[in-house]
Every structure is written in structure tokens, then in C-alpha cells.
C-alpha positions in Angstrom: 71.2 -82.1 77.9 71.4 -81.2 81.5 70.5 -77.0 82.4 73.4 -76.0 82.7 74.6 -76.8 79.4 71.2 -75.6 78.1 72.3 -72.2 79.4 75.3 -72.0 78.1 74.3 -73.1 74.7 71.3 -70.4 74.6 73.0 -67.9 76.1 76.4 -68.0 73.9 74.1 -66.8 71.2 75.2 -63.7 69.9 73.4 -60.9 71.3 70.9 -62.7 73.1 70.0 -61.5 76.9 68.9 -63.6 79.5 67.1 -63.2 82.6 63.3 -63.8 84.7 61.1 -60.6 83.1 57.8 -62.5 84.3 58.8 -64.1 87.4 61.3 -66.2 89.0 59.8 -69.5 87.8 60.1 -68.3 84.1 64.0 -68.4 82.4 63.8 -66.5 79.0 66.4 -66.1 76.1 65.7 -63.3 73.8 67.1 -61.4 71.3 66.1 -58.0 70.5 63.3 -57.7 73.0 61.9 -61.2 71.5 61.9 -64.3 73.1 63.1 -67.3 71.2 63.6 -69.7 74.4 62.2 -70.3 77.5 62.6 -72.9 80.4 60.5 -73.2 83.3 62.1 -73.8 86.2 59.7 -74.9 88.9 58.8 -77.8 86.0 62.5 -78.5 85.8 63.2 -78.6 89.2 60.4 -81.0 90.2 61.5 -83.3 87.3 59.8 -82.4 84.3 62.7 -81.3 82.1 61.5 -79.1 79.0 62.6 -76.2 76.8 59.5 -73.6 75.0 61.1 -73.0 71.4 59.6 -71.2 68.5 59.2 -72.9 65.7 58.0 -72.6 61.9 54.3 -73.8 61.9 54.5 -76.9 59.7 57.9 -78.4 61.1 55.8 -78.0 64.7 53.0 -80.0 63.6 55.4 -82.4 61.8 57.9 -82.4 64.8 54.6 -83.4 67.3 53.5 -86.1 64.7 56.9 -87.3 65.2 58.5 -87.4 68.4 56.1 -88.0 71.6 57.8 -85.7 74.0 57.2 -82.9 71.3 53.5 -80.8 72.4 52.3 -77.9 71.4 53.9 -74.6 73.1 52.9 -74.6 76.9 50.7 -71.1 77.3 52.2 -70.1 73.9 50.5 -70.0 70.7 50.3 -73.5 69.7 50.9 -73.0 66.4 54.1 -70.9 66.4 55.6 -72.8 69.4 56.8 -76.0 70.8 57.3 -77.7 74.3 60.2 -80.2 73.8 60.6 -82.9 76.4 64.0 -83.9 77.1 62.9 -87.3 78.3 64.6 -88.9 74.9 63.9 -90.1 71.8 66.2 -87.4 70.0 69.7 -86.8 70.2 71.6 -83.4 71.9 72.1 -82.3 68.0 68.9 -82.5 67.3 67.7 -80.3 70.4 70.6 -77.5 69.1 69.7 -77.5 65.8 65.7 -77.1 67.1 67.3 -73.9 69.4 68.7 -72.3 66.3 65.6 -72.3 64.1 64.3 -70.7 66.7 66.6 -68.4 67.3 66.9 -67.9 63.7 62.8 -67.6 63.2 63.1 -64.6 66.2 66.3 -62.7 64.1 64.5 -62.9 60.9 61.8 -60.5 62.4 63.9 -57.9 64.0 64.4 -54.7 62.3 67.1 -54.7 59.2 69.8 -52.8 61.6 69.7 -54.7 64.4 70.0 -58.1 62.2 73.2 -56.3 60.1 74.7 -55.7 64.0 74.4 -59.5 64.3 77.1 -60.5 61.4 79.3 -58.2 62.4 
């Protein structure tokens, strides 16, 4: 999946706001204040293509047992986020069904009303 269809495909979530709050090296998606992507783009730029995602604790572990170019999140909590590699060894439908569990994980937290603004 090449960035800018990353974007896109993060970004067309509904509600979600994107943008560098960190720094300029540091692309986040989030949804109600809460990040459920991220891509760091001096990484991608020098060749080292990878998406941040949250992710349910034991699909993480089983995910990293699985698939190489699955680690632990990068300066995340490893336990509640994954660094996904997009060197191969899974397929595009794979990677966007991995983006919305995370996106899902992040709208499961968020307050009753904002998650009731989200079906609408």
C-alpha cells in the first residue's frame, strides 16, 4: 500500500482528524482526541515503510508470532500497539482490516455521545 493510499484510507474514517501534534516527522490519525494510527515519516521516507496501530493485546502477540514484519509498537506500549511493516508477507486487506480494529479499539473508549455522533 503506497502513502498516499494509506492516507486516504485512514483519513476517510468518519470523524477522524489528521495532522503532526508532536512534530513534523510524526503523521497521526485520531479520533476523538485519541490516536488510533500513526506513520512516521522520516522512517518512510528513507525506506522503511511502517504504520503504528493499536491493537487488542492477544491478537498483537499472535499477529508478531505470526508475521515477521509485525513488532511490538515503536515508543508505544508494547502491549497495546503494533509496528506493521509493509515489506510483505500480508495482503492490502489484511493491513485495512488491521486499521479498523484499531480504529474500532480507539471508538470503543470514547465517551457514549461522541460514539452515538459516529452512526449517525
Amino acid at each position: 500500500m503506497e502513502l498516499d493510499e494509506l492516507y486516504a484510507y485512514c483519513n476517510a474514517k468518519q470523524q477522524v482528524i489528521s495532522g503532526f501534534p508532536f512534530d513534523e516527522h510524526l503523521l497521526t490519525f485520531r479520533i476523538g482526541g485519541k490516536i488510533f494510527a500513526m506513520i512516521a515519516m522520516h522512517f518512510w521516507e528513507a525506506g522503511n515503510q511502517n504504520i503504528i496501530l493499536k491493537c487488542d493485546p492477544d491478537l498483537a502477540i499472535e499477529l508478531r508470532e505470526k508475521y515477521s514484519s509485525i513488532t511490538h509498537g515503536y515508543t508505544m506500549n508494547k502491549k497495546h500497539w503494533n509496528t506493521i511493516y509493509l515489506k510483505g508477507g500480508f495482503s492490502t486487506d489484511q493491513l485495512m482490516e488491521w486499521i479498523d480494529h484499531s480504529y474500532d479499539l480507539v471508538v470503543a473508549t470514547l465517551p457514549l455521545k461522541e460514539r452515538l455522533s459516529l452512526i449517525k
